[in-house]
Chimera marker file (.cmm) of the C-alpha trace (Angstrom):
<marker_set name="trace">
<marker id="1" x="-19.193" y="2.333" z="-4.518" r="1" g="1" b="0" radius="0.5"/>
<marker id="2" x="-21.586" y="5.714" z="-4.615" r="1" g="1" b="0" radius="0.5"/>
<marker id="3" x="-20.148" y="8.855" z="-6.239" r="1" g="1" b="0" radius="0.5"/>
<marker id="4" x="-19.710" y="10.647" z="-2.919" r="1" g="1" b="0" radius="0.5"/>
<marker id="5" x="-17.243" y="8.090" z="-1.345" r="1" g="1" b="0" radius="0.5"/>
<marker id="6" x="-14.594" y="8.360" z="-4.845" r="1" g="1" b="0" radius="0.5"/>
<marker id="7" x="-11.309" y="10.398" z="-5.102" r="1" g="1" b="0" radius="0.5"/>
<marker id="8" x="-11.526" y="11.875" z="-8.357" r="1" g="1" b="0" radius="0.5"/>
<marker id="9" x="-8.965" y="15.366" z="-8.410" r="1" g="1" b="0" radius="0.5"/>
<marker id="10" x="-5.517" y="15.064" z="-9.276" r="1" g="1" b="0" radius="0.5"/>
<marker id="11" x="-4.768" y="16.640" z="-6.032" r="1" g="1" b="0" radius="0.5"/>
<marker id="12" x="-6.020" y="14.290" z="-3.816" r="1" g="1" b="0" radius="0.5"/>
<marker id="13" x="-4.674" y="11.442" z="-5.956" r="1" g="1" b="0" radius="0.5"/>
<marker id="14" x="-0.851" y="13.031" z="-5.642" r="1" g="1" b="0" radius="0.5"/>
<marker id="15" x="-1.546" y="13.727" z="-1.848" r="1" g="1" b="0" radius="0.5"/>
<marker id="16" x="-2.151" y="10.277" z="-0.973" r="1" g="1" b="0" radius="0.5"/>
<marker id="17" x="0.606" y="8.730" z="-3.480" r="1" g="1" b="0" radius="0.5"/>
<marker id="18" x="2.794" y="11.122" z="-2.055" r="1" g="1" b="0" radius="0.5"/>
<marker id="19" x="3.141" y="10.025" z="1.293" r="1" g="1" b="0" radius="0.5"/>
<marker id="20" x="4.564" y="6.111" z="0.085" r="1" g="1" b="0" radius="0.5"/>
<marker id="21" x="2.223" y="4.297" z="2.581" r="1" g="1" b="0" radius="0.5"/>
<marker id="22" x="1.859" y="0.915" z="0.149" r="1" g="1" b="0" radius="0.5"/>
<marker id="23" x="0.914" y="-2.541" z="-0.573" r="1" g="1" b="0" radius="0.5"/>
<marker id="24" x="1.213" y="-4.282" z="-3.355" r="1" g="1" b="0" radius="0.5"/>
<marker id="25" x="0.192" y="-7.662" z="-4.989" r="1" g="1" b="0" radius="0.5"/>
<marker id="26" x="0.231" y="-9.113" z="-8.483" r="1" g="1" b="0" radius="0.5"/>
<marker id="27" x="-3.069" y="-7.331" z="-9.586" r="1" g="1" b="0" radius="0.5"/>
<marker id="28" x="-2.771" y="-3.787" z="-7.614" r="1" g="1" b="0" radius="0.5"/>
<marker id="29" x="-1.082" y="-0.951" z="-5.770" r="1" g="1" b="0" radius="0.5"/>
<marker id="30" x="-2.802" y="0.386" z="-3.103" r="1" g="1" b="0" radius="0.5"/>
<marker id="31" x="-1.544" y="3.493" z="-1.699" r="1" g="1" b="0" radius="0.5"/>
<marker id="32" x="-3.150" y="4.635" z="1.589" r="1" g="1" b="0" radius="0.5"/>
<marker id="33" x="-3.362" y="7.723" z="4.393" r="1" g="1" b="0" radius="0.5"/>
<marker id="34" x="-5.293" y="8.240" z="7.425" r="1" g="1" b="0" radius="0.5"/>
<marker id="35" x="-9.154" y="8.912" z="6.731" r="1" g="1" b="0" radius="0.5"/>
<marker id="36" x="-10.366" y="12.696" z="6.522" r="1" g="1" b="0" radius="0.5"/>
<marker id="37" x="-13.875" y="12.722" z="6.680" r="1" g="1" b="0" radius="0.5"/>
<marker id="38" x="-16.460" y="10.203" z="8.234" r="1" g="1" b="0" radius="0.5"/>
<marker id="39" x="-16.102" y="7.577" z="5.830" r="1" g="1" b="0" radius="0.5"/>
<marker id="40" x="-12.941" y="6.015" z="3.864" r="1" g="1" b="0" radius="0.5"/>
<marker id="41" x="-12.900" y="7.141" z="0.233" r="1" g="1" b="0" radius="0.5"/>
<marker id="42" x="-10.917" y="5.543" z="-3.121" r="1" g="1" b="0" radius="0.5"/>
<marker id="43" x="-9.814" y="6.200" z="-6.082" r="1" g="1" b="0" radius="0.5"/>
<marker id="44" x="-8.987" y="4.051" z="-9.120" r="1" g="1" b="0" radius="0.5"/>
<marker id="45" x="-6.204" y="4.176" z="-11.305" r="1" g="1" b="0" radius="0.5"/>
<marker id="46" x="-5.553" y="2.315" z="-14.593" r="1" g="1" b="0" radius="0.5"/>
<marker id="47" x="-2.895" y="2.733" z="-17.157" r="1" g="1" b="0" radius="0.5"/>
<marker id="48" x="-2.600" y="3.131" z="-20.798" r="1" g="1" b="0" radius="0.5"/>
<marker id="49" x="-0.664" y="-0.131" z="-21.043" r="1" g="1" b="0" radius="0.5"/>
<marker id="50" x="-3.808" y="-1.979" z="-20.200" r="1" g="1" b="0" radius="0.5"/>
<marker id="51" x="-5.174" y="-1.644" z="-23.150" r="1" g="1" b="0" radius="0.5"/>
<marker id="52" x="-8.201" y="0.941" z="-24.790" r="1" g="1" b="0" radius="0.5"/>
<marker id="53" x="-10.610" y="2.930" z="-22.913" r="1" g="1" b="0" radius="0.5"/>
<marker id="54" x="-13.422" y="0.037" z="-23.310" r="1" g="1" b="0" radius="0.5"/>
<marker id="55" x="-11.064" y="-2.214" z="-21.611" r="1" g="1" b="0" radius="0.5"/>
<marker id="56" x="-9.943" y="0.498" z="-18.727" r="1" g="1" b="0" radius="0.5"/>
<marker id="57" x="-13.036" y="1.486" z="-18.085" r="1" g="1" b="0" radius="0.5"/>
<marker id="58" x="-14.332" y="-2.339" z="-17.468" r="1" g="1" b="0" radius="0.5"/>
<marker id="59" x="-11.451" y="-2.631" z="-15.155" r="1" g="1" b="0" radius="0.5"/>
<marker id="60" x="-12.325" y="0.393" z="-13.150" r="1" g="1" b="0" radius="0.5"/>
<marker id="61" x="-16.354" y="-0.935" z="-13.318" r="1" g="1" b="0" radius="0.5"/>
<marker id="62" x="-14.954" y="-4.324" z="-11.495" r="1" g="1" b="0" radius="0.5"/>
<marker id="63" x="-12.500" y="-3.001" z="-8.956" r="1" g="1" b="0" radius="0.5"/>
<marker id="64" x="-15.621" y="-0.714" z="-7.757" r="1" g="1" b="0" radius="0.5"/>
<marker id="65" x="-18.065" y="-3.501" z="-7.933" r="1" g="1" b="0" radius="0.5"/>
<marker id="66" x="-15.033" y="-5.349" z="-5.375" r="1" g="1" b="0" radius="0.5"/>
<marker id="67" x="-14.817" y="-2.524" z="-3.277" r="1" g="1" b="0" radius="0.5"/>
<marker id="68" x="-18.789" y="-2.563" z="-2.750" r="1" g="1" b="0" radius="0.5"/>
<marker id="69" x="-18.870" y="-5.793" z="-1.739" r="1" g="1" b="0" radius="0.5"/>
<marker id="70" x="-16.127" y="-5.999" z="0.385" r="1" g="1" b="0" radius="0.5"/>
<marker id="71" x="-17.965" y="-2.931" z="2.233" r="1" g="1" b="0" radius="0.5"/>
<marker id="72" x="-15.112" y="-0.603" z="1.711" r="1" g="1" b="0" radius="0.5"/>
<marker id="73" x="-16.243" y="1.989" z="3.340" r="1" g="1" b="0" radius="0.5"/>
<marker id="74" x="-15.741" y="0.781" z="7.113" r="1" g="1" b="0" radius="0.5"/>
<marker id="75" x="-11.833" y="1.016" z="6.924" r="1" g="1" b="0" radius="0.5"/>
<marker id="76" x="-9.928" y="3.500" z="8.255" r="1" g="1" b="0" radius="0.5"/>
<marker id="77" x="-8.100" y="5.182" z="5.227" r="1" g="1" b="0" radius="0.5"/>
<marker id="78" x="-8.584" y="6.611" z="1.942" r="1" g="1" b="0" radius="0.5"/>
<marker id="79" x="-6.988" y="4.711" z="-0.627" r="1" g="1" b="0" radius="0.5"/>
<marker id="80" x="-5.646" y="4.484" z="-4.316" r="1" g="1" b="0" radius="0.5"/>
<marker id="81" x="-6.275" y="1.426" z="-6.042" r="1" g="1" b="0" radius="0.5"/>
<marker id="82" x="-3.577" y="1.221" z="-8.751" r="1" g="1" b="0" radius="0.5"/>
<marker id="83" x="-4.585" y="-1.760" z="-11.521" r="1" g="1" b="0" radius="0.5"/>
<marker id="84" x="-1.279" y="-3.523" z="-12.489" r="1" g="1" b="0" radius="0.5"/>
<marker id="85" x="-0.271" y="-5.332" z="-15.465" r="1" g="1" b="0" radius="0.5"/>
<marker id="86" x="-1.149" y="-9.121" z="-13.608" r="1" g="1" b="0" radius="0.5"/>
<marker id="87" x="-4.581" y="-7.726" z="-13.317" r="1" g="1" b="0" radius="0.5"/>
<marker id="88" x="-5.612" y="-9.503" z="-16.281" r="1" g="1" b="0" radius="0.5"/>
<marker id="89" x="-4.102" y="-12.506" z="-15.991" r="1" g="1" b="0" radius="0.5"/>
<marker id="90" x="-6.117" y="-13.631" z="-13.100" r="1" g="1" b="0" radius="0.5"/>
<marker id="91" x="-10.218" y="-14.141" z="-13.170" r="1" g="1" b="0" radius="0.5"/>
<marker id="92" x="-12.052" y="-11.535" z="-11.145" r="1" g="1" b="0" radius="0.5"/>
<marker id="93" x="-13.165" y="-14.175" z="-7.888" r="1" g="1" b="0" radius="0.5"/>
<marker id="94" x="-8.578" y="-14.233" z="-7.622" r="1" g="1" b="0" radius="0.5"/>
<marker id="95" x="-8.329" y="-10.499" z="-8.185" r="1" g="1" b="0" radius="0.5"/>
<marker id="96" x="-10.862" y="-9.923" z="-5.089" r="1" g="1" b="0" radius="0.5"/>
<marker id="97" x="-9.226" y="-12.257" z="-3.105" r="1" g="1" b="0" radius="0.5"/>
<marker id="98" x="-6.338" y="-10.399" z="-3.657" r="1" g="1" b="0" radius="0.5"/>
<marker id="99" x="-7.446" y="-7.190" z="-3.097" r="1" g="1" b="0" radius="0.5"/>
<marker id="100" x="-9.249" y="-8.344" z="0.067" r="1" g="1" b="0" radius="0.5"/>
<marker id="101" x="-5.751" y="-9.721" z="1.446" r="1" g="1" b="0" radius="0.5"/>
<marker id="102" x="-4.590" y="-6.290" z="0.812" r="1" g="1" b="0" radius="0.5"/>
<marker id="103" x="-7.176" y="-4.635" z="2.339" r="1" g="1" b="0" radius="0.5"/>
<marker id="104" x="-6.188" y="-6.573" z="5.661" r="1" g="1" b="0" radius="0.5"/>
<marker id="105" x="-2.351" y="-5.814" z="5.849" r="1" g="1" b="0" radius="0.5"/>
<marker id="106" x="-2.981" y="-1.985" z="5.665" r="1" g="1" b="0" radius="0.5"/>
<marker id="107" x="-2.441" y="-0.919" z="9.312" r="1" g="1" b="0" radius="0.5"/>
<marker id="108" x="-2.738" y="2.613" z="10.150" r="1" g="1" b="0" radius="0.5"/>
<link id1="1" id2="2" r="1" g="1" b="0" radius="0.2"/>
<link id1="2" id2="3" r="1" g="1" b="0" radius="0.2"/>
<link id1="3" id2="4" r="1" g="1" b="0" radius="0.2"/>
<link id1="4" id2="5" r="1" g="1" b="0" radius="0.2"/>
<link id1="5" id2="6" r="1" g="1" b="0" radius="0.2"/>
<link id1="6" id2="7" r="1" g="1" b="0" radius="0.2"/>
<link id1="7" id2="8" r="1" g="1" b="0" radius="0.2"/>
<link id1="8" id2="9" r="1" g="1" b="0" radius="0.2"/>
<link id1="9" id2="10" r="1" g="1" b="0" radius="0.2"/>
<link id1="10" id2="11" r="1" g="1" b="0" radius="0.2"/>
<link id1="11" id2="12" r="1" g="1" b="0" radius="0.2"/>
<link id1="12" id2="13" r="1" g="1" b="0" radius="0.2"/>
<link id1="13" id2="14" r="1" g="1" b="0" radius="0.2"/>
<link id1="14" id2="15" r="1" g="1" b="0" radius="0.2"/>
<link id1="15" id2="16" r="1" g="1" b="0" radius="0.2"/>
<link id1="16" id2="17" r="1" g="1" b="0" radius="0.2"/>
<link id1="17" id2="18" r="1" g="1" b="0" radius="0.2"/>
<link id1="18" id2="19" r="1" g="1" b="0" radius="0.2"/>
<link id1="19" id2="20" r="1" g="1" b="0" radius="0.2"/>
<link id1="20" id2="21" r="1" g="1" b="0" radius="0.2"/>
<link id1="21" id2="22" r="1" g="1" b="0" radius="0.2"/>
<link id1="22" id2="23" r="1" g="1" b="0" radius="0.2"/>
<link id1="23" id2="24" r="1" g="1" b="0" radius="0.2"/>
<link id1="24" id2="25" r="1" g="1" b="0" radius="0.2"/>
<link id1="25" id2="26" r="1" g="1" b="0" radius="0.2"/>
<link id1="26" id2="27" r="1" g="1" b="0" radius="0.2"/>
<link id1="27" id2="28" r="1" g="1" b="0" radius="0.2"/>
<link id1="28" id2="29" r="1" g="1" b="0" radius="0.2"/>
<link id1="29" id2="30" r="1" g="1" b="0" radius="0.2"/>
<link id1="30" id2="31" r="1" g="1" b="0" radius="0.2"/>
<link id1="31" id2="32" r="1" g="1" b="0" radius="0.2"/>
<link id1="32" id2="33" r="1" g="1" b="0" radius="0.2"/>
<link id1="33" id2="34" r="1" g="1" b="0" radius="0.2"/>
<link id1="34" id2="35" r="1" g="1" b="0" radius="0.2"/>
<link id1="35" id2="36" r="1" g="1" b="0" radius="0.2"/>
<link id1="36" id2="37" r="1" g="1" b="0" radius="0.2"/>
<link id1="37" id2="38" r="1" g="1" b="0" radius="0.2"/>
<link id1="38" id2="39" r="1" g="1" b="0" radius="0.2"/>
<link id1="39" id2="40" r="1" g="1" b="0" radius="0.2"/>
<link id1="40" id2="41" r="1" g="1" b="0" radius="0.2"/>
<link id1="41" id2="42" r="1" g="1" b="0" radius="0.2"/>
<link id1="42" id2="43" r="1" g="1" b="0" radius="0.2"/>
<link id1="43" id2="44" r="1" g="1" b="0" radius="0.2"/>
<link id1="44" id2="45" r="1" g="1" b="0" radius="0.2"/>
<link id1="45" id2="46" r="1" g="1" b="0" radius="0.2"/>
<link id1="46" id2="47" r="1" g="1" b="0" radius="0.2"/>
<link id1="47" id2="48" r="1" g="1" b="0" radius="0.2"/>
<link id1="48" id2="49" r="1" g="1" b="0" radius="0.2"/>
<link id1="49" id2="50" r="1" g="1" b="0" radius="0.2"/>
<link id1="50" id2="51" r="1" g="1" b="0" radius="0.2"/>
<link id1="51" id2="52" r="1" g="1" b="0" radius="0.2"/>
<link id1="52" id2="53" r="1" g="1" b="0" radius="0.2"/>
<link id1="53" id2="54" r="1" g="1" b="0" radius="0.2"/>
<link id1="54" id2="55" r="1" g="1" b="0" radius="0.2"/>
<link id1="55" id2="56" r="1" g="1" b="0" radius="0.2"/>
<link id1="56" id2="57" r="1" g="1" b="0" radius="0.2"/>
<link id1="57" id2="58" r="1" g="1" b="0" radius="0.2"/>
<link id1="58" id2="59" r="1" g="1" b="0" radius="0.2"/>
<link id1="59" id2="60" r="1" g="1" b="0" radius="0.2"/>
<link id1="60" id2="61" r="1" g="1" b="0" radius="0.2"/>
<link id1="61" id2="62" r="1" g="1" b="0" radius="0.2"/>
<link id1="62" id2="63" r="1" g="1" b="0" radius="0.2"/>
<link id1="63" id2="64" r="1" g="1" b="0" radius="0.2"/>
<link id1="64" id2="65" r="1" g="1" b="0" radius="0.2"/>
<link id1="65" id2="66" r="1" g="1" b="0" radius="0.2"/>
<link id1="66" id2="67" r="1" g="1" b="0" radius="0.2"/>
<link id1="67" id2="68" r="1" g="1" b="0" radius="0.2"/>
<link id1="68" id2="69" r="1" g="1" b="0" radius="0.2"/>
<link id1="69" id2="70" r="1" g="1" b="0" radius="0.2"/>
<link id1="70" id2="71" r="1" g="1" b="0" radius="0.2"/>
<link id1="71" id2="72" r="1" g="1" b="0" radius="0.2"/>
<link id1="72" id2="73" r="1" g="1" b="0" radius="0.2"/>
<link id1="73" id2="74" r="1" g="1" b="0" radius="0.2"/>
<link id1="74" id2="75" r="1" g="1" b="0" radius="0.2"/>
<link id1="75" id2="76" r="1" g="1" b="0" radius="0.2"/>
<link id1="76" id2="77" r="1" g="1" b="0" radius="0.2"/>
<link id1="77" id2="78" r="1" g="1" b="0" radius="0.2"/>
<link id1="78" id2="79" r="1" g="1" b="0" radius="0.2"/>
<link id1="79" id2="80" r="1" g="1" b="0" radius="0.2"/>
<link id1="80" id2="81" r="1" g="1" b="0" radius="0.2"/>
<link id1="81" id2="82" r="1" g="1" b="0" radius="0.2"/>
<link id1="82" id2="83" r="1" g="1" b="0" radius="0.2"/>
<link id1="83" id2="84" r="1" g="1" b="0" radius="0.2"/>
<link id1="84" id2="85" r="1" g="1" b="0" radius="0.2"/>
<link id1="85" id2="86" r="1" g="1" b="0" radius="0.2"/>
<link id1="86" id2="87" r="1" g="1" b="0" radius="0.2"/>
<link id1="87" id2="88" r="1" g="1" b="0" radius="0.2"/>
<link id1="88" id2="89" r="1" g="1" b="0" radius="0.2"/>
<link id1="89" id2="90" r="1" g="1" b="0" radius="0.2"/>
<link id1="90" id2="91" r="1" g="1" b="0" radius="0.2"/>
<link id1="91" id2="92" r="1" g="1" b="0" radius="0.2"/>
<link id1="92" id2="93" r="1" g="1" b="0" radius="0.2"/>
<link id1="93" id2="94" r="1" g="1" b="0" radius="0.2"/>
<link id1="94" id2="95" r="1" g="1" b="0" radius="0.2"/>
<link id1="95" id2="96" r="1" g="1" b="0" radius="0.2"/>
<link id1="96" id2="97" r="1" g="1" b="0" radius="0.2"/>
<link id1="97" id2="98" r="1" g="1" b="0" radius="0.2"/>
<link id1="98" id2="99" r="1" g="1" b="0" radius="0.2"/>
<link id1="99" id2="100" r="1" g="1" b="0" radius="0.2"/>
<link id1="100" id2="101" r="1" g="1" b="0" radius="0.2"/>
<link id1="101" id2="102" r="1" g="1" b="0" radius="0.2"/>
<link id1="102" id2="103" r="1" g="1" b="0" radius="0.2"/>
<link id1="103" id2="104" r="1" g="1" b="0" radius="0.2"/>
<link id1="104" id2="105" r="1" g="1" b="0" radius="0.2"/>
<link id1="105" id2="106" r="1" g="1" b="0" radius="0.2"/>
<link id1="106" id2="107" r="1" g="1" b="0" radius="0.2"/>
<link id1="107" id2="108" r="1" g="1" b="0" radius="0.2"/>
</marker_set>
């Protein structure tokens, strides 16, 4: 996922979470509006309880590795992907499968 297609500032982040548009699975959140610009944007979100900042950060490096190959950028929202606790239970082929089912019940 390039640099120019990421949600990074708080505001956006609250904007989107705001408005309660949702779906969930074991591994993630993902928390969606209506597009702004030309392509669909996301942002990634992983909590303390995870573990340290090595392990967080390896989580965020795989969910945007997902979201590159499962083109991302052709849907019709900007999103927040939210990392849950079952993330790590699961191996990373069942945590894209998951996030590509998710991908497919968002209807805007």
């Amino acid at each position: 996922m390039k640099v120019a297609l990421r949600i990074k500032k708080n505001e956006e982040f609250q904007d989107i979470i705001k408005l309660k548009r949702f779906v969930a699975c074991p591994s993630f959140a993902l928390y969606v509006k209506p597009k702004t610009g030309k392509y669909s944007r996301f942002g990634i979100s992983c909590g303390k309880k995870m573990g340290n900042a090595v392990v967080r950060n390896k989580i965020k490096r795989q969910c945007r590795c997902m979201l590159r190959e499962l083109d991302s950028g052709s849907y019709r929202f900007d999103g927040i992907l939210m990392v849950r606790q079952g993330y790590q239970k699961f191996s990373y082929q069942d945590n894209k499968k998951h996030l590509e089912s998710m991908l497919k019940k968002v209807k805007i």
